[in-house]
C-alpha positions as CSV (number, residue, x, y, z in Angstrom):
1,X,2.9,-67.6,68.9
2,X,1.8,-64.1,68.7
3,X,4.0,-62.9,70.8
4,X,6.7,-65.0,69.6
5,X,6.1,-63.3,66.0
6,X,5.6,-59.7,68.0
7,X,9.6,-60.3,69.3
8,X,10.8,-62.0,65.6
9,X,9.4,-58.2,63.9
10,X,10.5,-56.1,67.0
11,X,14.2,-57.5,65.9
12,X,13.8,-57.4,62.1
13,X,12.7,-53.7,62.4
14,X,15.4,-52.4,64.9
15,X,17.8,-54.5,63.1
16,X,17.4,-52.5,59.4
17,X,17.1,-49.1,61.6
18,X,20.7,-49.8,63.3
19,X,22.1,-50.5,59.6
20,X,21.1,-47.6,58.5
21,X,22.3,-45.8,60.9
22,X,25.8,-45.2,59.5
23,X,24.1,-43.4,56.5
24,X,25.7,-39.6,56.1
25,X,24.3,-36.6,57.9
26,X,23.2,-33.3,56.4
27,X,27.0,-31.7,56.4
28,X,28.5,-34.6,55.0
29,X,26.4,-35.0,52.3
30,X,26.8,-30.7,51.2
31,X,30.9,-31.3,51.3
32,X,31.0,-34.7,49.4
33,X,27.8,-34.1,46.6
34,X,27.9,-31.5,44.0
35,X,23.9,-32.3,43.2
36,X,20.9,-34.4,45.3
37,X,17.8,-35.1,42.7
38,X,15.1,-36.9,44.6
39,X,13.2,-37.5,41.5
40,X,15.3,-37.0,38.3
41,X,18.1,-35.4,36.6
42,X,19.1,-34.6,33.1
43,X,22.0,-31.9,32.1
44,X,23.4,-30.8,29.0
45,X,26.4,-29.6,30.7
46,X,29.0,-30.3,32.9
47,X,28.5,-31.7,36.5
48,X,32.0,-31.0,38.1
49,X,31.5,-33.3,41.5
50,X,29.3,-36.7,42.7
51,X,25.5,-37.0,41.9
52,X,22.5,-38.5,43.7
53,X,19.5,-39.1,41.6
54,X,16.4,-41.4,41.7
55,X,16.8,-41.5,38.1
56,X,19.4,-39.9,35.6
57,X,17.4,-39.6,32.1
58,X,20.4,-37.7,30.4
59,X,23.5,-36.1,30.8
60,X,27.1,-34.8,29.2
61,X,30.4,-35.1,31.4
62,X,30.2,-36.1,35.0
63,X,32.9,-35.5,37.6
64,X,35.8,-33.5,35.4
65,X,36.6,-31.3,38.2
66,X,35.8,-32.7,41.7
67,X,36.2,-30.7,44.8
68,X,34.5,-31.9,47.3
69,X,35.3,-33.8,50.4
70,X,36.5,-37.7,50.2
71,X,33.7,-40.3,50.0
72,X,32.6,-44.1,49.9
73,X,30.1,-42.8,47.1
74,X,30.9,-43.5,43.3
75,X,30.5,-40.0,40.8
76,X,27.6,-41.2,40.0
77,X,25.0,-42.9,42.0
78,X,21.5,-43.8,40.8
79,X,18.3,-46.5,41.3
80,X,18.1,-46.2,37.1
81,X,19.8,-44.6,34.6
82,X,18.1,-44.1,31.4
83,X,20.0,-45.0,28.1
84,X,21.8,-41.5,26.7
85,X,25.2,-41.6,26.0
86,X,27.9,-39.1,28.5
87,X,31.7,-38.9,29.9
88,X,32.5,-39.9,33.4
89,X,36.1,-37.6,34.2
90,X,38.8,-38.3,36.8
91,X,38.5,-42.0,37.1
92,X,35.2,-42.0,38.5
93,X,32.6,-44.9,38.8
94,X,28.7,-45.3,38.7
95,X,26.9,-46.6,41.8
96,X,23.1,-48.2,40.5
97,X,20.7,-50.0,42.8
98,X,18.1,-51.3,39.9
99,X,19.4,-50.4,36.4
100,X,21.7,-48.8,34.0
101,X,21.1,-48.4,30.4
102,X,23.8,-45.9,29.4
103,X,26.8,-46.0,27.7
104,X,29.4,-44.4,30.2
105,X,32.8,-43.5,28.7
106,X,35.1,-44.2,31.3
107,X,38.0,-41.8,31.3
108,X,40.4,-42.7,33.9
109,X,39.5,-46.0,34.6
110,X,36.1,-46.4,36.2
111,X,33.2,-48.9,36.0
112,X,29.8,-49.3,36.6
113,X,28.7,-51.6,39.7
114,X,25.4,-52.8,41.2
115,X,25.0,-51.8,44.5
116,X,28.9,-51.3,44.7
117,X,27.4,-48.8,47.9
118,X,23.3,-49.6,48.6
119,X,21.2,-46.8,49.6
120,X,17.9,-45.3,49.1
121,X,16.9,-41.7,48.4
122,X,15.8,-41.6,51.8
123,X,19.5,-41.5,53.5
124,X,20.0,-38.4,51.3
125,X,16.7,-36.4,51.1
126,X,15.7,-37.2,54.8
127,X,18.5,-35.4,56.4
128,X,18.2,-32.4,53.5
129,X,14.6,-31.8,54.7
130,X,15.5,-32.0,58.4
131,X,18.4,-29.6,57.6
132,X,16.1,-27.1,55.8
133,X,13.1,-27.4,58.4
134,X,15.8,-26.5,61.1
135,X,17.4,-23.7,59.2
136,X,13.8,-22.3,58.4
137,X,13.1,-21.7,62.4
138,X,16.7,-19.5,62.9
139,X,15.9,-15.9,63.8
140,X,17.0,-14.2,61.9
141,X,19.6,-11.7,62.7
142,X,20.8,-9.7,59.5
143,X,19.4,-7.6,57.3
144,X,19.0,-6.6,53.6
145,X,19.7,-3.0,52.6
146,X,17.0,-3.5,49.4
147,X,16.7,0.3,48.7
148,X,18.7,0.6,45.5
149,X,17.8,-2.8,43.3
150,X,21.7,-2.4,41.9
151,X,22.6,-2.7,45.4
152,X,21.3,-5.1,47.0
153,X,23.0,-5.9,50.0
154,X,23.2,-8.1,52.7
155,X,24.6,-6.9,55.4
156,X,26.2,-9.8,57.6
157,X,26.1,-9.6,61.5
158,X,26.7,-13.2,62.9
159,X,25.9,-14.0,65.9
160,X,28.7,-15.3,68.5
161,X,29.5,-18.6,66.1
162,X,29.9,-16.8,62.9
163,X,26.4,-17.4,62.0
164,X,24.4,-14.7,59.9
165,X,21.2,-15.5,59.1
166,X,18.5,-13.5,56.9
167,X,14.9,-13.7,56.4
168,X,13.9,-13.2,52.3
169,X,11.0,-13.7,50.2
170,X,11.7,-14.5,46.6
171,X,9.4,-11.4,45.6
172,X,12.1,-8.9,47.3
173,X,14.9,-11.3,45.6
174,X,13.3,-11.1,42.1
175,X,13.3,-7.1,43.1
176,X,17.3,-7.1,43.0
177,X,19.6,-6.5,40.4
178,X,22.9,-7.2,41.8
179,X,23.6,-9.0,44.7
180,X,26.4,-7.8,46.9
181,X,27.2,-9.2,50.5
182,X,28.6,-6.6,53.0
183,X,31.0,-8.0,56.1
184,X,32.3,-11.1,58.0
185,X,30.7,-14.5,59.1
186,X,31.5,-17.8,59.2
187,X,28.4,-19.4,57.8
188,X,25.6,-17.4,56.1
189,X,21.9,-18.3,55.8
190,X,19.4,-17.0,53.6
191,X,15.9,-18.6,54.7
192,X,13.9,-17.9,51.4
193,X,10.2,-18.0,51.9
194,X,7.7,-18.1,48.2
195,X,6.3,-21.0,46.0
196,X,8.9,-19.4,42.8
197,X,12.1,-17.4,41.8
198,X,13.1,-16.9,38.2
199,X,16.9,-15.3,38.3
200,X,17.5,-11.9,36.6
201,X,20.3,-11.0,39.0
202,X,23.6,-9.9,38.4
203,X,25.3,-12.0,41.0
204,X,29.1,-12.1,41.0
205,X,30.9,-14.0,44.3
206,X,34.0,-15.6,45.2
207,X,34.8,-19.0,46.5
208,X,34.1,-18.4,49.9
209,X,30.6,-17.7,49.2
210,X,30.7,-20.7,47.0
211,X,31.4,-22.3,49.9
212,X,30.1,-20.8,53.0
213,X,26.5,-19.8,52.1
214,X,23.4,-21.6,51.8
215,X,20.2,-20.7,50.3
216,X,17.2,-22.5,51.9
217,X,14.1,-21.9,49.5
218,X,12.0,-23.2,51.9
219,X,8.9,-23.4,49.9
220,X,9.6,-23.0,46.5
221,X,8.6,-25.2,43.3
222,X,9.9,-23.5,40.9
223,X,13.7,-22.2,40.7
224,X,15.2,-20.9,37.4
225,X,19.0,-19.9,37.7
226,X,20.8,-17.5,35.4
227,X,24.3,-18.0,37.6
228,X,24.1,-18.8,41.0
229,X,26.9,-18.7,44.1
230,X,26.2,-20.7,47.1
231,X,24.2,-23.9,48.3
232,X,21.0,-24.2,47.5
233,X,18.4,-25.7,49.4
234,X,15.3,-27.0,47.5
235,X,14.0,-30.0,47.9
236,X,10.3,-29.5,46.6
237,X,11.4,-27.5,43.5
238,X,11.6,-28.0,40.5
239,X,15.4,-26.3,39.5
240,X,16.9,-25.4,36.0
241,X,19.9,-22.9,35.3
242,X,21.4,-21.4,32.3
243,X,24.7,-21.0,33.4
244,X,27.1,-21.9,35.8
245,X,26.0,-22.6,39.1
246,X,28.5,-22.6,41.8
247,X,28.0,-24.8,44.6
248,X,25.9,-27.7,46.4
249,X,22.3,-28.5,44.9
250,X,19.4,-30.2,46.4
251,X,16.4,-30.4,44.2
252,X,13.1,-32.1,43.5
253,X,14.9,-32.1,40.1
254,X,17.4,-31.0,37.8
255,X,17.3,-30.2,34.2
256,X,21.0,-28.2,33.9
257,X,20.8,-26.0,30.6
258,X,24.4,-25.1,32.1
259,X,26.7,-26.3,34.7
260,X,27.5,-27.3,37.9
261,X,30.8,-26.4,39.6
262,X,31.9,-29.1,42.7
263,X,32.2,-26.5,46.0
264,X,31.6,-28.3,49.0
265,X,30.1,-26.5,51.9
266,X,32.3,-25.7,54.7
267,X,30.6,-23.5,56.7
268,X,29.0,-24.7,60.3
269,X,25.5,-26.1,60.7
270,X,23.8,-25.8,63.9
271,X,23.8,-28.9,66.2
272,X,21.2,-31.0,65.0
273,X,19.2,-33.3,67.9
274,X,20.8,-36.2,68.4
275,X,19.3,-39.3,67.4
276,X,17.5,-42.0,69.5
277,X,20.4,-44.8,70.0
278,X,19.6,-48.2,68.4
279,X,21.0,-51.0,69.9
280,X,23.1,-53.2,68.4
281,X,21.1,-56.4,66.4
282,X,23.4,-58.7,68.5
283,X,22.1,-57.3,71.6
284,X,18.2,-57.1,69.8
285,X,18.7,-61.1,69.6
286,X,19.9,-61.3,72.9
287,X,16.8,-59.4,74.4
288,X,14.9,-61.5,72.4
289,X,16.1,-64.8,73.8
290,X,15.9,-63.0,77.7
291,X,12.4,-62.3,76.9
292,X,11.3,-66.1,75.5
293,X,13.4,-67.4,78.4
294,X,11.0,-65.1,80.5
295,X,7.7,-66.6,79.0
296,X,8.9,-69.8,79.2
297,X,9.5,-69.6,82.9
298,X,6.0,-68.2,83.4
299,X,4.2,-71.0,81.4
300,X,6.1,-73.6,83.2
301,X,5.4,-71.5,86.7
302,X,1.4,-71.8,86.1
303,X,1.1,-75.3,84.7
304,X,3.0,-76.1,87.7
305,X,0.7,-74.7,90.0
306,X,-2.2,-75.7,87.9
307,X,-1.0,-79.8,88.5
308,X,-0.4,-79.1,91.9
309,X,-2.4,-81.6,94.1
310,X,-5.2,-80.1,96.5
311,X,-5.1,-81.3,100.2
């Protein structure tokens, strides 16, 4: 019996691992989300693009200009949603997987739903963290030219791929006055090491930054934005801006005291390891049978020899 539980737990386990396994990966989640909370969110402002939160305790208009990339995911997508009254733009729907006490007004023709798409925070802050553990070990192989604060400039040499990759505490980035990014790559990484940053930058960028840069605050807390260009990488921290922000957010949380602007990420991310192949449940309960098969043909084998007569 104990082994006959052992097999029934074996399957039940590998069964919810191999439906999971079609949850997103770390570059699908930065081109379809414009923000990842894993605790909670509340904004003032606009939101342009889809939302993942634990819990939503306030907010003004939701999706009015989304830019990302298409998804299965509603606009908004929440296990509760506190009771605050907002705008949902563009047709877009909200996604909860325990409760919603707000009053939504639907523009476009949208809904709430319970577990219209299931999920736990897990499938989204599990891959962030990977991401930003694996982006934290690059070398790095640009450099900053942080000699005149008004000019502070990063000076992008990718490797073969397009990659540029820079190495920054948030002490030399509180240093600078206007950020300014000199040459070519593909996909830029700025690995930012330091428990806090408080933005008194003059940071002015176009789209393609918006859009092909990430920031990985690897061990910050504590991130207040003036403006802001790029993804940003922060899943211990504690974020809050003051105006725009433009580009992917992953948080501990989010209070926005101004907005967020919908640029997916379409830069390159390294090859991640693959991940360990989980069979199909089918096949589970079909090893499960083989092996029950197998201990009943050993039981029968040794009572057999145990009757056998003795000569």
């Amino acid at each position: 019996m104990r082994i006959l539980k052992f097999l029934f737990l074996l399957v039940g386990s590998l069964s919810g691992a191999a439906a999971s396994a079609t949850a997103l990966d770390a570059s699908q989640i930065l081109s379809q989300f414009n923000v990842v909370a894993a605790t909670t969110l509340s904004s003032g402002h606009d939101i342009e693009g889809r939302v993942v939160a634990d819990q939503i305790t306030g907010g003004a208009t939701f999706y009015n200009n989304p830019r990302g990339a298409a998804s299965a995911f509603a606009a908004i997508n929440a296990n509760r949603i506190d009771s605050f009254n907002a705008n949902i733009n563009n047709g877009g729907s909200v996604n909860y997987q325990l409760s919603d006490a707000a009053h939504f007004n639907f523009n476009g023709g949208g809904s709430a739903g319970y577990q219209r798409t299931p999920f736990a925070m897990s499938d989204f802050t599990t891959p962030l963290d990977a991401l930003a553990l694996q982006l934290s070990q690059l070398a790095a192989n640009s450099s900053v030219n942080a000699s005149d604060p008004n000019r502070f400039t990063f000076n992008l040499t990718p490797d073969a791929s397009g990659t540029a990759v820079f190495d920054l505490t948030t002490a030399q980035l509180s240093a600078s006055r206007n950020l300014l990014f000199s040459g070519a790559a593909q996909t830029i990484i700025v690995n930012v090491s330091g428990a806090g940053y408080v933005d008194t930058t003059n940071f002015n960028a176009d789209a393609f930054l918006n859009t092909h840069l990430i920031w990985n605050f690897t061990d910050a807390t504590s991130l207040s934005f003036q403006g802001w260009h790029g993804a940003v990488l922060a899943g211990k921290a504690a974020v809050t801006n003051s105006s725009a922000m433009e580009g992917f957010l992953y948080a501990n949380s989010f209070r926005g005291n101004g907005e967020l602007h919908d640029f997916g990420f379409a830069g390159s991310l390294p090859a991640a390891t693959p991940p360990v192949a989980v069979p199909e449940p089918s096949t589970l309960w079909l090893l499960a049978i083989a092996a029950l098969g197998w201990l009943a043909l050993g039981r029968w084998q040794r009572r057999r020899t145990a009757w056998a007569p003795t000569h």
